[in-house]
DOZA-464208 format. One record per atom (N, C-alpha, C, O, CB): x, z negated, y. Coordinates in steps of 0.02 Angstrom, whole numbers, plus 50000, padded with zeros to 5 digits. Glycine has a CB too. Example, Ala and Ser with C-alpha at 12.3 -4.5 7.8 and 13.67 -1.06 7.14 Angstrom:
2
506604961049716/506154961049775/506604961049835/507124957749834/505654954849776/506424964649888/506844964349947/506454960650002/506704959850057/507044971449970/
This chain:
142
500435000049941/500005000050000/500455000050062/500874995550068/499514993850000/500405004350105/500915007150147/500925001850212/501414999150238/500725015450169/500205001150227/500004994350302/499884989250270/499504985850304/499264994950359/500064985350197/500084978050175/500624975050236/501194976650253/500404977050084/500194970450256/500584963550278/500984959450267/500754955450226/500394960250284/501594957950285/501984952150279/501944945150312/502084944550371/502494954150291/501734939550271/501854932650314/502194927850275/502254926950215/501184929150339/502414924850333/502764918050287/502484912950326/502424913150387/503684917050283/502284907650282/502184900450292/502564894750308/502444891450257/501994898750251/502904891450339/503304886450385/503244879550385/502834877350425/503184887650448/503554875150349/503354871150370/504214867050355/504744870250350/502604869450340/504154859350349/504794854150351/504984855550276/505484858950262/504614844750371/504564852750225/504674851750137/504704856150130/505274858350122/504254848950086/504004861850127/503944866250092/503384863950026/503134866749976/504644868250078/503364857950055/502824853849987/502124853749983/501884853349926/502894846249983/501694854150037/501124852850035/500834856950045/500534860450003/500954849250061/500864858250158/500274862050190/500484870050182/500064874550186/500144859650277/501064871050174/501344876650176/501414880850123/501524886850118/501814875950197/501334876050081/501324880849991/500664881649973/500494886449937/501674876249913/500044875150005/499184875350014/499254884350074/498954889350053/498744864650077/499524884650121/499354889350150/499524893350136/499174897750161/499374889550192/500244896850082/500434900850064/499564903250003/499224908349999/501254898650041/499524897149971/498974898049899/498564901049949/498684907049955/498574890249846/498234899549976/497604902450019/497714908050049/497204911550050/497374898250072/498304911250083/498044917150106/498044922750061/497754928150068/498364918950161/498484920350004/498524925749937/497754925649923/497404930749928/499074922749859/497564921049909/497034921449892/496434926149904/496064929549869/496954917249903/496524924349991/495914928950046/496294935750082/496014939450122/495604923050126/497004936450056/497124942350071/497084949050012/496974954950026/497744941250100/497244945249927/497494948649905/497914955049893/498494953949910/497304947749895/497854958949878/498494965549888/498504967049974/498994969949996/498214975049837/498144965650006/498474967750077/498874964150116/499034965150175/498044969050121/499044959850078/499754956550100/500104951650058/499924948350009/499684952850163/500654952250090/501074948950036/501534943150074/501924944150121/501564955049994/501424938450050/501414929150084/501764924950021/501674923849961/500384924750099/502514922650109/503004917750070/502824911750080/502244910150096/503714917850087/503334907350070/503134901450122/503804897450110/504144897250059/502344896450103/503884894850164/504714889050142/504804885450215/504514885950269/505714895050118/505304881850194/505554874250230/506034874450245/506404878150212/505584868150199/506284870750302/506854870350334/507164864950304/507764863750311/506784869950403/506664860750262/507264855750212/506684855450150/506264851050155/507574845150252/506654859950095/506084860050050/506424853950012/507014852150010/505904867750005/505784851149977/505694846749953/505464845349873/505374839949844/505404845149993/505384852849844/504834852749795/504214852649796/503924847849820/504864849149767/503824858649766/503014858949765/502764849649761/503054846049720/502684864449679/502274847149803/501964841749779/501524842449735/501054846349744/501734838649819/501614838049667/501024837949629/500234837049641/499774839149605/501164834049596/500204833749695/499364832749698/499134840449744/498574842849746/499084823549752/499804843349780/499494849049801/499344855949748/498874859849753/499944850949856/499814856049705/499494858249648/498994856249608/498704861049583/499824858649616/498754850649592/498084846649569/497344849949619/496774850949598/498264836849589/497594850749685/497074851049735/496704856049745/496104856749755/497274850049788/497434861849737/497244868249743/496884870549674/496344873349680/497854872449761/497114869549614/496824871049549/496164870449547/495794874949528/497064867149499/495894861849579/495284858149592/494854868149608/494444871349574/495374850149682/495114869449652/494894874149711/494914881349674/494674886249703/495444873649784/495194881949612/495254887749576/495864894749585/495914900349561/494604889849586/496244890549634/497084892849675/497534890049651/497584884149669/497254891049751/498134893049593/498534890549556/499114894849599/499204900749616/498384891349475/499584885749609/500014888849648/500644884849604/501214884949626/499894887649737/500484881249536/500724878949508/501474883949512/501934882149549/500304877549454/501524888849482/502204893449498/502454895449559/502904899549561/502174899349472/502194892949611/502594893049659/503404886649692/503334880549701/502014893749701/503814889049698/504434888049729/504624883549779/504164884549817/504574892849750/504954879349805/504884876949859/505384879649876/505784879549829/504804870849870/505694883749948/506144887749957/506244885250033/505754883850068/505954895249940/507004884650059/507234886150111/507194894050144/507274899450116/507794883950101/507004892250224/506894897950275/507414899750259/507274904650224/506774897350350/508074899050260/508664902850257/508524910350191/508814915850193/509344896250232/508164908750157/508174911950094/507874921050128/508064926550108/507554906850029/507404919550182/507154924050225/507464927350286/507274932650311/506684921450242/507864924250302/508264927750365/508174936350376/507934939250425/509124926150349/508414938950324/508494943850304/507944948950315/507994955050320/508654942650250/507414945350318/506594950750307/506164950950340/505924945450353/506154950050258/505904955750364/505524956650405/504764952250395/504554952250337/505524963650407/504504949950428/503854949750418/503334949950488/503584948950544/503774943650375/502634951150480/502264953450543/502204946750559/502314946250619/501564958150540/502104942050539/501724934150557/502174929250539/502374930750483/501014932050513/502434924250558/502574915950539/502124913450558/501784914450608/503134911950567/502084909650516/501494904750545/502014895450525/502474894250486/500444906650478/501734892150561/502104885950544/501274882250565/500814883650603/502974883550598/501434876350509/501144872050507/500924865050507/500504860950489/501114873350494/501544866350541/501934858850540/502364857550605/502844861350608/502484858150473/502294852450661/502624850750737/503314852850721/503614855950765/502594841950766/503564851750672/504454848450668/504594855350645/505164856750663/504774840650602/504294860850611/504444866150564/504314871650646/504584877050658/503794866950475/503984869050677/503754871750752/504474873650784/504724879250788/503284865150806/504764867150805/505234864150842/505844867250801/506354867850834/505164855950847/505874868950745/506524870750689/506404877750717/506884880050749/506444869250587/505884881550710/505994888150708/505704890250781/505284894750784/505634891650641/505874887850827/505374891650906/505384899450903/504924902250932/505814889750999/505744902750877/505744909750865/506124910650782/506614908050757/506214913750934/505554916050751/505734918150699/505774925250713/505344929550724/505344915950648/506504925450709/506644932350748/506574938850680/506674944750690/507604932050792/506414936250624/506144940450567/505464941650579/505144944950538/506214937350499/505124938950644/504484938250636/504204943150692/504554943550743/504274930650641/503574947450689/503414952050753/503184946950800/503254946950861/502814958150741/502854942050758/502404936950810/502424929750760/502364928950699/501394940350827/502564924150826/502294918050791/501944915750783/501754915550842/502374914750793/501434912050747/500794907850750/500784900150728/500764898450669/500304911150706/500784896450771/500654888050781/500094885750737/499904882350784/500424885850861/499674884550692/499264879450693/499494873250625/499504874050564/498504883050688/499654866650674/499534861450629/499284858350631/498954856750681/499784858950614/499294854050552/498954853150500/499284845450484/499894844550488/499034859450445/498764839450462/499084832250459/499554833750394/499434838950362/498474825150448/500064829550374/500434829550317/500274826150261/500534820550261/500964827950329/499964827250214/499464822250159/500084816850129/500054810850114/499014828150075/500764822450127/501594817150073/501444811050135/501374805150118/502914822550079/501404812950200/501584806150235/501094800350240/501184795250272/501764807350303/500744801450216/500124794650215/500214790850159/500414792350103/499284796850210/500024785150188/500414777450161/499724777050112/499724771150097/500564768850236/499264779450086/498814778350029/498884779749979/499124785349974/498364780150031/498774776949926/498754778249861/498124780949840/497654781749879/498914772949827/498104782449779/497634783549712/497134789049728/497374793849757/497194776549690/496614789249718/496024791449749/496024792349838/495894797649866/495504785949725/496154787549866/496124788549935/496774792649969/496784794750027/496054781649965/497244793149926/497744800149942/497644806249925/497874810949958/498344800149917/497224807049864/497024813749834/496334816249874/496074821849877/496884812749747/496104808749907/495384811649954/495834816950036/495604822150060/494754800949997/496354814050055/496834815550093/496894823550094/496604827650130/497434811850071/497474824750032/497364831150002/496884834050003/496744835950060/497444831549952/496504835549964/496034837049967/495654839750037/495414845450042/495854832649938/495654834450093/495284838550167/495844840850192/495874844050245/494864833650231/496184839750165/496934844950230/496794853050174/496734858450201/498374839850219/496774852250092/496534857350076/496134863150106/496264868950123/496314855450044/495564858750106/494974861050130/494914862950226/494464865850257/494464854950102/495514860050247/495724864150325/495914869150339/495804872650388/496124862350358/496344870150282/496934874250264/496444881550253/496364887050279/497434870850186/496244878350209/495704885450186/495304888750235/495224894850235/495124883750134/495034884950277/494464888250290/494874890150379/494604893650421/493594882550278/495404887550386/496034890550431/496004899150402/495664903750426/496954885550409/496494899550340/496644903250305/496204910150322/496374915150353/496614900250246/495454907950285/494994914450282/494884917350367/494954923450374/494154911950242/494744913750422/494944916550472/495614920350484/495464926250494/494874912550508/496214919450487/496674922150479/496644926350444/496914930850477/497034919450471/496444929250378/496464935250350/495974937050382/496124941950417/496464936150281/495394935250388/494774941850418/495164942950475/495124949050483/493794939550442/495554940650524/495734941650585/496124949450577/495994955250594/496184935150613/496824944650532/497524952050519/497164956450501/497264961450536/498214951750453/496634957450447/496684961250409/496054965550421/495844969350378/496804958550351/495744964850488/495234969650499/495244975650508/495784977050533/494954968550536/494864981050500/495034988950502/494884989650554/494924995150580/494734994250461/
């Protein structure tokens, strides 16, 4: 597909909102674009964000937690960051045609356990997403 899209997702880990936002736009973009996502200090996929997304029928279980450095190299139409500090790391992604800001609370940093951390997850999920499907209807209109 000759006008598929490139984006990458931004954030500090690479653990949560950014591998949730990477799952989601694959999702609502499918073949018309093609979406990384990585960290300026990745951390490893978080497990409950894989638990969350599955919940949601978005297996991002095989996804990577990857340093930005890994991208330097490549073009893409969009960054998006999702995260203040991943903001502040990258003020220009000069791989990027355009940047895009919106964040998103950090579910790893909340001091709750059990159930009331996976309730956490879960609505930053569910931000993420419904972020997401705007963003693709947006890029990807004819």
């Amino acid at each position: 597909m000759a006008d598929r899209k490139r984006w990458i997702v931004l954030c500090t880990g690479n653990r949560c909102r950014s591998q949730m936002g990477e799952g989601w736009l694959r999702h609502f973009a499918g073949d018309r674009a093609e979406v990384r996502s990585a960290g300026t200090q990745p951390k490893g996929v978080h497990p409950l964000s894989i638990q969350v997304m599955a919940e949601s029928g978005v297996d991002i279980s095989g996804h990577t937690s990857d340093h930005v450095d890994q991208y330097l190299s490549e073009p893409f139409d969009v960054a998006v960051t999702v995260c203040d500090s991943a903001r502040e790391a990258c003020p220009t992604f000069a791989q990027a045609d355009r940047l895009v800001h919106r964040a998103f609370e950090d579910p790893d940093k909340s001091d709750l356990e059990g159930d009331a951390l996976l309730d956490v997850f879960r609505r930053v999920r569910d931000e993420i997403r419904d972020w997401a499907r705007g963003f693709v209807e947006a890029e990807c209109a004819d």
